[in-house]
C-alpha positions, 0 to 999 in steps of 0.5 A: 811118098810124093810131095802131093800124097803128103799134102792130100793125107794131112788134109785129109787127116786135119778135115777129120780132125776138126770136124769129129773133135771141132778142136780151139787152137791159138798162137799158130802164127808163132810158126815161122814161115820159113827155116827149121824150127823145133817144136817141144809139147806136152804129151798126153796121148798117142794122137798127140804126134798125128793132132800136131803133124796134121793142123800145124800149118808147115810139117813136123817131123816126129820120132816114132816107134820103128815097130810101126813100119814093121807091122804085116798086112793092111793095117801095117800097110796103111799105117808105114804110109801115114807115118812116111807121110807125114814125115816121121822118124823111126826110132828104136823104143829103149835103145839109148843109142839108137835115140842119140843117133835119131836126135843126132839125125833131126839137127840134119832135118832141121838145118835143112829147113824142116820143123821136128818135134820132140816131147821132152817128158820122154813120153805120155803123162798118164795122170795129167801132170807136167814131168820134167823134161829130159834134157834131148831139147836143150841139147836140139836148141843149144846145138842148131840155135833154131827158135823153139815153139812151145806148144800146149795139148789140153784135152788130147787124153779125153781123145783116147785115155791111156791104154785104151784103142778107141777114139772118142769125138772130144773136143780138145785145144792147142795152144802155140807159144811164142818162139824161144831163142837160145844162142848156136853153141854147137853139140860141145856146150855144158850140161848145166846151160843144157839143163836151163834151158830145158827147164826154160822150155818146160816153163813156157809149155806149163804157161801155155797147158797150165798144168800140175808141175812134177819135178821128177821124171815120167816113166813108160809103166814098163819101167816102172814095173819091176 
């Protein structure tokens, strides 16, 4: 898709936003002007990824489910173009491999000057709670030496609640923090500065959401079910 499609899908997007939602939003001038930058947010519902992509002021490039450039007909259609328009990545859901190699890939989007984002719960909170976070952005941080901003979603469950496909007009805020710093180490560097330093990030996003703080990691309800 062209760079003037891209522009005219997130404005296009950003105006329905803010017109059905009227969202607050805060600290957007903690987003450098310039260069790569990580984005590490809280995550409580599917339109967490499309909220972010669309009212941030640079572009954030997101993994997402593979299973969305896959889909047939229209509705697959239309949904592979949002996807490419703003910049996501396909990934492999459960594919331990497959989520190496696309984090692997986003050190290369960043060091070419792109903003990606990465939620470090692994995925939606289903109950409202802060999880720990994996340790994927310590390693991002840790490996490119690029600042992380950390942003806090409050309200984006009440958009559209867990396991369900409609989307209510409900207000909701952003919050963006200031930039976090780690030292370039490169990939070879030990899993216990790793874990700091996620633990670091997941500090400030708790500042910012001012959630309930889980000290164990969330799972998909697949996971949990057996």
């Amino acid at each position: 898709m062209a760079i003037g499609e891209t522009g005219i899908v997130r404005t296009g997007v950003r105006t329905l936003i803010r017109l059905g939602a009227r969202p607050e939003t805060s600290g957007f001038d903690n987003i450098p002007a310039s260069g790569g930058f990580i984005v590490a947010s809280n995550h409580l519902s599917f339109l967490d990824s499309v909220i972010i992509q669309a009212l941030l002021p640079r572009q954030v490039r997101f993994f997402a489910k593979a299973d969305y450039w896959t889909q047939k007909g229209l509705k697959g259609k239309v949904m592979r173009g949002f996807f490419d328009s703003v910049g996501s990545i396909p990934v492999e859901r459960g594919d331990h491999s497959a989520s190496v190699t696309a984090l692997k890939q986003l050190v290369d989007f960043i060091e070419a000057g792109d903003g990606v984002g990465i939620y470090p719960e692994g995925t939606r909170s289903r109950d409202g709670r802060l999880y720990r976070g994996r340790t994927g952005v310590g390693w991002l941080a840790l490996t490119t030496g690029i600042p992380v901003i950390p942003v806090g979603l409050i309200g984006t469950d009440k958009l559209q609640p867990p396991g369900k496909r409609i989307v209510l007009p409900r207000k909701f805020e952003i919050r963006v923090g200031e930039p976090v710093q780690v030292e370039k180490l490169g990939p070879k560097h030990g899993m216990k500065l790793r874990r700091q330093t996620t633990d670091d990030i997941m500090e400030r996003i708790a500042e910012l959401t001012e959630q309930e703080r889980v000290d164990e990691y969330n799972k998909r309800p697949d996971e949990t079910a057996s």
